[in-house]
C-alpha positions as CSV (number, residue, x, y, z in Angstrom):
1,X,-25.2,-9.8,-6.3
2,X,-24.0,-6.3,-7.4
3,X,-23.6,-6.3,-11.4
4,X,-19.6,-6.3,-12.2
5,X,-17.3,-5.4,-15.1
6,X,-15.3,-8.3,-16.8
7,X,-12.6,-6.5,-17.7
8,X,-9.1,-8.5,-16.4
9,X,-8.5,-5.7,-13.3
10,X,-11.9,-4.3,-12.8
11,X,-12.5,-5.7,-9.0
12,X,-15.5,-8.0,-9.2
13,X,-17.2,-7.1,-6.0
14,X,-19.4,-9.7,-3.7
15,X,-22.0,-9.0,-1.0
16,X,-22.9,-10.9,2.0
17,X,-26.5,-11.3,2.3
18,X,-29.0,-9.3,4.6
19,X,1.0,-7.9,-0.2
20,X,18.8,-1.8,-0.9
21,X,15.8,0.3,0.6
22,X,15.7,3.6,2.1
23,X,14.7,3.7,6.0
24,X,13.0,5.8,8.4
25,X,14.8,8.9,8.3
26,X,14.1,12.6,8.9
27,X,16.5,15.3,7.1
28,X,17.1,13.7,3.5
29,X,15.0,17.4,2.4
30,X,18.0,20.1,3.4
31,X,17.4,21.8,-0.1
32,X,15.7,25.0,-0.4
33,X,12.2,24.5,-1.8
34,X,11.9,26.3,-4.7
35,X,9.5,26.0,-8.2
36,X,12.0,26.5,-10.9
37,X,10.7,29.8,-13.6
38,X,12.6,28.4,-16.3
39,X,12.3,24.9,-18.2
40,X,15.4,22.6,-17.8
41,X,18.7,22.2,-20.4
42,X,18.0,18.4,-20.8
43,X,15.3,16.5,-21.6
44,X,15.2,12.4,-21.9
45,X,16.6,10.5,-24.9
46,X,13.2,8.5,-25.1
47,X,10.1,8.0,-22.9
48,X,10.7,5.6,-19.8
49,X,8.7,2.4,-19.6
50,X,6.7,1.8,-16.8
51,X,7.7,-1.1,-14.6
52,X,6.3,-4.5,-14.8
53,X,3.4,-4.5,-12.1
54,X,1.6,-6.9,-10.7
55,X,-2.4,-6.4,-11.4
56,X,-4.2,-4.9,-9.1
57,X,-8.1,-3.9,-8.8
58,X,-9.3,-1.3,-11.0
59,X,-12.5,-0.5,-8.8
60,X,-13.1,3.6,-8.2
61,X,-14.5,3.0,-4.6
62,X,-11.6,4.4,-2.2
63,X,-10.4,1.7,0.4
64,X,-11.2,4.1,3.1
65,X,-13.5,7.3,3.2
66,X,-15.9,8.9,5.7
67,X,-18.3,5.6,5.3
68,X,-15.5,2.8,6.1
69,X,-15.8,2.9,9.7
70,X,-19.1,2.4,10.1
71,X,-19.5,0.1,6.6
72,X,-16.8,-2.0,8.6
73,X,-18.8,-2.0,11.8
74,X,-21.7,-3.1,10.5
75,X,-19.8,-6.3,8.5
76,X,-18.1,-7.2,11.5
77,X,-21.8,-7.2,13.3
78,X,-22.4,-9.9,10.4
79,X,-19.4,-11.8,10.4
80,X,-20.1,-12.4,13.7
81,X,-23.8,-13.9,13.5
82,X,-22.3,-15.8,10.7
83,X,-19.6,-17.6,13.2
84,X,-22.2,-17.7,15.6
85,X,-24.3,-20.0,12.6
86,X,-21.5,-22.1,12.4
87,X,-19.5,-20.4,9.8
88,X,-18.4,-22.4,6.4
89,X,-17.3,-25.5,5.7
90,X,-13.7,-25.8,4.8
91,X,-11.2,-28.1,2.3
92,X,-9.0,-30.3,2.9
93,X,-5.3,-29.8,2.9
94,X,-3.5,-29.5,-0.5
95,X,-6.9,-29.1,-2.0
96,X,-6.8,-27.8,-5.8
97,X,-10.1,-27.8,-7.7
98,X,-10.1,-26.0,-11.5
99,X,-12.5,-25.7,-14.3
100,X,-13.9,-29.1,-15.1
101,X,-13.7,-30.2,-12.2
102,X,-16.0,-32.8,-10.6
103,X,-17.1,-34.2,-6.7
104,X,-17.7,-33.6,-3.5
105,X,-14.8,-31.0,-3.0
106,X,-16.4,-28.9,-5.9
107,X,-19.6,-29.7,-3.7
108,X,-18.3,-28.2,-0.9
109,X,-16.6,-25.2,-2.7
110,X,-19.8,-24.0,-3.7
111,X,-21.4,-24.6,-0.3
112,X,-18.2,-22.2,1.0
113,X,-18.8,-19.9,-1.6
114,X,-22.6,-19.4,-1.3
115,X,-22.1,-18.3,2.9
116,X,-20.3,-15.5,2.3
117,X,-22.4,-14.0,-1.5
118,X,-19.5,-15.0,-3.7
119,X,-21.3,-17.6,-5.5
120,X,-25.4,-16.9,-5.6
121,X,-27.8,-18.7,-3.6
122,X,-29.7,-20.7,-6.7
123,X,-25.9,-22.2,-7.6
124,X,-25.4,-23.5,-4.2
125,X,-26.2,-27.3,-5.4
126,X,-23.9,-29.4,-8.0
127,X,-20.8,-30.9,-8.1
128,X,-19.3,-29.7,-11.1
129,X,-16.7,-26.9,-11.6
130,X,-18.1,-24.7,-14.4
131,X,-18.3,-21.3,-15.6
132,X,-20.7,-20.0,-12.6
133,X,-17.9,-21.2,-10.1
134,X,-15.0,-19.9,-11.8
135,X,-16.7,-16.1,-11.8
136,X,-17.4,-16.7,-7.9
137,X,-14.0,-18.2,-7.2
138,X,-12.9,-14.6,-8.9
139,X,-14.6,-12.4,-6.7
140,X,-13.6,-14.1,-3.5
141,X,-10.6,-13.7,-5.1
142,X,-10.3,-9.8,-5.7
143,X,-12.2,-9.1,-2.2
144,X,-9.0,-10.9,-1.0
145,X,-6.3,-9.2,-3.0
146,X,-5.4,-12.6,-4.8
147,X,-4.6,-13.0,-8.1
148,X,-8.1,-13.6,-10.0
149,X,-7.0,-17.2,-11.8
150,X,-10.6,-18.4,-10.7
151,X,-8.8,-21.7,-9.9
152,X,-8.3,-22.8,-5.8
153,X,-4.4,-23.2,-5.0
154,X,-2.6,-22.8,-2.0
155,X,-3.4,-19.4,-1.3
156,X,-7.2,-19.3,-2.3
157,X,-6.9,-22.7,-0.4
158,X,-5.6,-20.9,2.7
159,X,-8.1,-17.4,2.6
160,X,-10.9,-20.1,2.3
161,X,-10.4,-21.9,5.5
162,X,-10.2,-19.0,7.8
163,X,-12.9,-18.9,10.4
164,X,-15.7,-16.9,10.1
165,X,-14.7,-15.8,13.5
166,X,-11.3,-14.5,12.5
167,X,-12.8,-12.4,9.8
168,X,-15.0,-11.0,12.5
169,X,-11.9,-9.8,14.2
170,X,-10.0,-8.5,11.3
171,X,-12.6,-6.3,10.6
172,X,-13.5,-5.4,14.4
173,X,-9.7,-4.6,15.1
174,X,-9.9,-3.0,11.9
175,X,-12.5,-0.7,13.0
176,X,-10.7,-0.2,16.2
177,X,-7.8,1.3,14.2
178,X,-10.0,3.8,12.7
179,X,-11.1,5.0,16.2
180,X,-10.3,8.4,17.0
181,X,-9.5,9.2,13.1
182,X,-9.7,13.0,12.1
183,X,-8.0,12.7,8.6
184,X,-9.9,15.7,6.3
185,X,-10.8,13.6,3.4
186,X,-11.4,16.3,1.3
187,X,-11.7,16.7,-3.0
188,X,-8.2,15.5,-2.9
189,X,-6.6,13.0,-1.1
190,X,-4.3,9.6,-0.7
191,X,-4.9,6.3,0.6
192,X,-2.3,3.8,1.5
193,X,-3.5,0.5,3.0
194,X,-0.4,-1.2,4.2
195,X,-1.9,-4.7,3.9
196,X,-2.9,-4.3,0.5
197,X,0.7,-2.7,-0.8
198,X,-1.6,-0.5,-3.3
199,X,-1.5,3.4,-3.1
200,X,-4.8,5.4,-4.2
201,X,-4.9,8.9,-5.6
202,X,-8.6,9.6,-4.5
203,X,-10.2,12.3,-6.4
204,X,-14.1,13.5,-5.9
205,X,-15.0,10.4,-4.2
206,X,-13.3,8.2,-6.7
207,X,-10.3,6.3,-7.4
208,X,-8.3,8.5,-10.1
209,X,-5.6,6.1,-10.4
210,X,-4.4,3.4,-8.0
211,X,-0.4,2.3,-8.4
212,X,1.1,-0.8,-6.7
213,X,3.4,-0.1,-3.6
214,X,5.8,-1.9,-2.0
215,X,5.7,-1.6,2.3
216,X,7.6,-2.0,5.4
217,X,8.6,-5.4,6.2
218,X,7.4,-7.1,9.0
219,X,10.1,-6.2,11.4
220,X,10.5,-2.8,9.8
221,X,7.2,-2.3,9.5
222,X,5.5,0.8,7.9
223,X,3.3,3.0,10.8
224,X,0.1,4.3,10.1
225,X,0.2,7.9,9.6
226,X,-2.3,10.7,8.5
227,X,-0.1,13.6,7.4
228,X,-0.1,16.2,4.0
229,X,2.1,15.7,1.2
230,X,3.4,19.3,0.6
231,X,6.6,18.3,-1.3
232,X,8.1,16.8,-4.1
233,X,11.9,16.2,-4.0
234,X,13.5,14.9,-7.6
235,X,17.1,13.3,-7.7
236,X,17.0,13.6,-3.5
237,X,19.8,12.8,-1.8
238,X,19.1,9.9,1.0
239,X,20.9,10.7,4.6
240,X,21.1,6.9,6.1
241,X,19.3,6.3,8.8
242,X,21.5,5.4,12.7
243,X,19.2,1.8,11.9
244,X,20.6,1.2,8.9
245,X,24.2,2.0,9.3
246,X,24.5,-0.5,12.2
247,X,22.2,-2.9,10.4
248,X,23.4,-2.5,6.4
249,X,26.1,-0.3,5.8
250,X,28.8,-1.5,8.3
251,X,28.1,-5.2,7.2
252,X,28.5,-4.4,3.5
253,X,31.8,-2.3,4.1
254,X,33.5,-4.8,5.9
255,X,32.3,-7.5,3.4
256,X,33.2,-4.7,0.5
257,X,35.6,-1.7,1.4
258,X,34.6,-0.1,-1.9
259,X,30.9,-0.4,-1.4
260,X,30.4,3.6,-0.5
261,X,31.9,4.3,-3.3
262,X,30.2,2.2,-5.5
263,X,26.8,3.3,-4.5
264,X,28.1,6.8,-4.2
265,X,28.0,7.1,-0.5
266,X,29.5,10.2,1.0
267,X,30.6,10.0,4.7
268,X,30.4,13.9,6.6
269,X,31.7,14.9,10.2
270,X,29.6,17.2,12.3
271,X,31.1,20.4,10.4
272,X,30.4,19.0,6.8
273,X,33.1,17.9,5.6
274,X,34.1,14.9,3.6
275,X,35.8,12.4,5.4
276,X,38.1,9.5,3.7
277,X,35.9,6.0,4.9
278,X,39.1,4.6,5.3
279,X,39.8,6.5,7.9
280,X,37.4,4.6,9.9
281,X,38.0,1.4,12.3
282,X,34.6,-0.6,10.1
283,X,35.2,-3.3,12.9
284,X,33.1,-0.8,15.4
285,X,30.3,1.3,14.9
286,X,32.0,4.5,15.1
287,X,30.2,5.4,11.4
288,X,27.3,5.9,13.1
289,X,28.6,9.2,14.5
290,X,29.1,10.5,11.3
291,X,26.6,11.7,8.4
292,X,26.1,9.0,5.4
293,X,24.3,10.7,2.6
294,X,24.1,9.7,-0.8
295,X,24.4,11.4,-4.3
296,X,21.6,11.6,-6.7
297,X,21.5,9.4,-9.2
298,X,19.3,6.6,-10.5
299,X,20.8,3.5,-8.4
300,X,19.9,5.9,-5.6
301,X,18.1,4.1,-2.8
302,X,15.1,6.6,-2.8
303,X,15.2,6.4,-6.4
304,X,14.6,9.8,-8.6
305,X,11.7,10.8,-6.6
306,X,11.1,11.2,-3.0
307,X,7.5,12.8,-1.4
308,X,7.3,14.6,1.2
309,X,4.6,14.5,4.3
310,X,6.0,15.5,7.4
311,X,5.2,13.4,10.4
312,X,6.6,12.2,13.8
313,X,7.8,8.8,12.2
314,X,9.9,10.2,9.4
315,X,8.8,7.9,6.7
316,X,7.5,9.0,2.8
317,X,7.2,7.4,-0.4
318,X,9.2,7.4,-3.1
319,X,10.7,6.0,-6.0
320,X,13.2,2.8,-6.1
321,X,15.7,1.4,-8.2
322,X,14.4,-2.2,-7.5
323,X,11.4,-2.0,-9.1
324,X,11.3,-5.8,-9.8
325,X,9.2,-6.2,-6.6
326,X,6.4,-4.6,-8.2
327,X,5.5,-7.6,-10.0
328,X,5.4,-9.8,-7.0
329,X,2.2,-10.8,-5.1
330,X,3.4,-10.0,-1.7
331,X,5.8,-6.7,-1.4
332,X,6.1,-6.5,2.0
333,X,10.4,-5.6,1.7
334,X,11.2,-1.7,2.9
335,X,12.2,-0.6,6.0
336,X,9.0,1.6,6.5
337,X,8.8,3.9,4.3
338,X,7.0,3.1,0.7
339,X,7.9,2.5,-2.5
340,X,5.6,3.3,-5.3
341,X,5.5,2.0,-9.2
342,X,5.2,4.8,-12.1
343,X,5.7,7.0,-9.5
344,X,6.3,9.8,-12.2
345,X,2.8,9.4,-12.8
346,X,1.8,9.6,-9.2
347,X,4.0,12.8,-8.7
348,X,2.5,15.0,-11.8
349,X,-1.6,14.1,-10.0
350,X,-0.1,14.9,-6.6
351,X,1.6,18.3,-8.8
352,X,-1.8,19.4,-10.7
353,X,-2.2,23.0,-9.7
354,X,1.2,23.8,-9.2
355,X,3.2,25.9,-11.0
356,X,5.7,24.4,-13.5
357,X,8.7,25.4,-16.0
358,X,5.3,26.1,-18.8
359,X,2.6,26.4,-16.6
360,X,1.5,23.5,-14.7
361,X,3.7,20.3,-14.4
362,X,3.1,17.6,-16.6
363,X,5.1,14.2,-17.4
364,X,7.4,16.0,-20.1
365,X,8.4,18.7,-17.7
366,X,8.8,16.3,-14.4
367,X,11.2,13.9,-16.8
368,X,12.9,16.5,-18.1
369,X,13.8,17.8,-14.6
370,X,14.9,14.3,-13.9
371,X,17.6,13.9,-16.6
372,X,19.7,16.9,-15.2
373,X,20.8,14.8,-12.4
374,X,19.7,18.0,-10.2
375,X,18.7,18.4,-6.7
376,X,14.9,19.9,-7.1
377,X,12.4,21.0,-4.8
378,X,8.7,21.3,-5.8
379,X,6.2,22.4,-3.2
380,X,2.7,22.0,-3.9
381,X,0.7,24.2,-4.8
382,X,-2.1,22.9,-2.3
383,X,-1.0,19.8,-0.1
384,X,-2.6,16.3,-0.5
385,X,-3.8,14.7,2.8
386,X,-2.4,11.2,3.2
387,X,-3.4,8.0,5.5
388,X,-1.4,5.4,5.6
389,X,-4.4,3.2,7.5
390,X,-3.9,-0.7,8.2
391,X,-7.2,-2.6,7.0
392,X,-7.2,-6.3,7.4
393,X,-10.9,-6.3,6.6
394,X,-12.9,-3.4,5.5
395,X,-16.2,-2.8,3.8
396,X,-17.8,-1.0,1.1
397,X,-21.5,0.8,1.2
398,X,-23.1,-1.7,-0.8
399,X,-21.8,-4.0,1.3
400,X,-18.7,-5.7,-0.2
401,X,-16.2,-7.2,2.2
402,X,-12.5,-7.5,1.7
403,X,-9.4,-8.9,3.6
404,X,-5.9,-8.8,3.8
405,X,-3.5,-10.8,5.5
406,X,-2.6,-9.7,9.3
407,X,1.0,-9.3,8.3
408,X,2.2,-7.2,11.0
409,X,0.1,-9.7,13.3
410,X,-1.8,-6.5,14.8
411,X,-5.1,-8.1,14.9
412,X,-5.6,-9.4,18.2
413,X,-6.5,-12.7,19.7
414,X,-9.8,-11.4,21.2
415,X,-12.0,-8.6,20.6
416,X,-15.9,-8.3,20.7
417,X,-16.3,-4.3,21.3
418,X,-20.3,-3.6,19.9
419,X,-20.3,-6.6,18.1
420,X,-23.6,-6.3,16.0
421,X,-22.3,-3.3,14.9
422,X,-24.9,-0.9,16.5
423,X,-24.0,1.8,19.3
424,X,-22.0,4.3,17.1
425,X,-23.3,7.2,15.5
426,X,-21.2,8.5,12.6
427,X,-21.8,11.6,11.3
428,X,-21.0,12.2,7.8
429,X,-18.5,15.1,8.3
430,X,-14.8,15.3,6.9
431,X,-14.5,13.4,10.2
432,X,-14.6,9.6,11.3
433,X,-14.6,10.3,15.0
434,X,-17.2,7.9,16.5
435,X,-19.8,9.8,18.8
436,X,-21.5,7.6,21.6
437,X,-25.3,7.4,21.3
């Protein structure tokens, strides 16, 4: 068993042995892009608090680099002689087992534990809950993305009881995703693993700062992309999606007529000019032929930040107003595109190099941009590859495994392609394409 930090977020790792929203929408960028040469007029009152997060791991190992694919091959090759063994034994049904505890349910716990590495092989035996379990009930846990109470509820409850066999095939399919990848890892890059709803700002080889994200819901789900981020857009304007006229703003008007003009939606014809919405028959769809864009300003639905990184899906991160659902376990709630907490902070990493009002940006200068309430453009310097990948199960070199729920259901029923994990040759390049031996 790897040695481990205590710290509340640091991830406590195990080894087996030998979680109103701007769409998908191209065009919300129609500004110049320009780096300003002269500081701005305004600068903030006081410093903005962060928003209340949810904790998240605080382990410097990237979810995915040029090792993951073939890390994840090899778990799924021992997942899968681990189902073939018989797997683990499970709990009962509206199980919950805490510190103190005592019987044959904390029996079995430690039994479950022990097959996977959570919980070493010399503390297999006992029927007590004590301070041993509690640790090993925390790293299965973090390798699952829960809340580290090292107590078993309902959702420890529910990871615990899924077949060895399933995890086989969450980190198969997983591996099948990654198929075919050329993403350019590089000194600088970003990681976004849907499943997880984290963000990671991956620097040398290492985590530099990880933020909590919010993704697409399951039937807006976010797509797995491998772009650049080559802009920064603060105080955008958001141009509504066709989606989300039909499926948002024509319900709210004709619940609300003074809903545009409340959230400070404009409505332009084809020539760009400002048409009056109640000129419109809201009991059709006819807005949809028309442009819906809205003004900068902090209830915007992008926020005060948007990032760029062109690609053929037209999604992006960016900031949000409703930065409550950062503090929630599961924050699966945009329409695709993703939402990330202290983005500010996010935005001056992605800006280091670039040239700022006094030299390069930095929080004061990006916050003091912000409280003009004006349109600005900042392309990087250099631009940040991004993957947005979708890991259900994934593994680490020294052999740590982790899972996510399936919540787009991708994962298929079936799957068994080199199953022992042997066949594939990867190279270590800036490259995960697999090469047939």
């Amino acid at each position: 068993m790897p040695a481990t930090k205590s710290t509340a977020q640091q991830t406590v790792t195990s080894k087996i042995d030998p979680k109103g929203e701007a769409g998908n929408t191209a065009g919300n960028s129609t500004a110049p892009v320009t780096t300003p040469t002269s500081a701005p007029s305004q600068v903030p009152l006081k410093p903005l608090s962060p928003p209340v997060t949810v904790t998240i791991s605080q382990d410097p190992r990237p979810t995915f680099d040029q090792d993951t694919f073939i890390n994840t091959m090899r778990a799924a090759g021992i997942y899968k002689r681990l189902a073939e063994e018989g797997g683990w034994p499970t709990l009962p049904a509206g199980t919950e087992l805490k510190m103190g505890d005592k019987g044959v349910l904390v029996a079995t716990l430690r039994q479950r534990l022990a097959r996977e590495g959570d919980l070493p092989a010399d503390q297999v035996t006992g029927s007590t809950f004590d301070a041993e379990l509690v640790k090993a009930v925390k790293r299965f846990q973090t390798r699952h993305g829960l809340p580290e109470t090292g107590a078993v509820r309902r959702k420890t409850l529910e990871a615990l009881n899924v077949p060895a066999l399933t995890r086989h095939r969450q980190l198969t399919a997983s591996t099948q995703r990654l198929m075919g990848s050329r993403f350019p890892f590089g000194e600088r890059y970003v990681v976004v693993n849907i499943p997880s709803a984290t963000v990671e700002a991956v620097e040398s080889g290492q985590v530099a700062r990880r933020y909590v994200a919010v993704v697409g819901k399951p039937d807006r789900p976010s797509p797995m992309v491998e772009t650049r981020v080559t802009a920064v857009n603060l105080n955008p304007t958001w141009t509504v999606p066709v989606s989300l006229i039909k499926k948002d703003i024509i319900p709210q008007v004709r619940k609300d007529p003074d809903y545009l003009a409340k959230m400070k939606i404009r409505i332009l014809d084809a020539k760009g000019q400002e048409v009056d919405p109640r000129t419109l028959d809201w009991t059709t769809n006819n807005a949809v032929n028309y442009t819906l864009r809205q003004d900068p300003w902090a209830m915007n639905s992008l926020g005060q930040i948007r990032i760029d990184m062109p690609n053929k899906d037209a999604v992006f991160m960016h900031d949000t107003p409703s930065k409550r659902l950062f503090a929630q376990d599961t924050r699966f709630f945009s329409s695709g595109c993703v939402r990330v907490a202290n983005v500010r902070d996010f935005v001056e990493w992605l800006l280091r190099g670039t040239a700022g009002p006094n030299g390069e940006w930095a929080q004061a200068s990006i916050d003091a941009a912000i409280a003009t309430t004006a349109r600005q453009d900042i392309r990087l310097g250099k631009p940040v590859p991004v993957a947005w990948v979708y890991l259900t199960g994934y593994a680490m070199p020294d052999g740590t495994v982790h899972f996510r729920d399936d919540i787009y259901g991708l994962d298929p029923a079936k799957i068994d392609p080199h199953p022992d994990g042997q066949g594939v040759d990867v190279p270590a390049t800036s490259s995960i394409m697999p090469r047939r031996l």
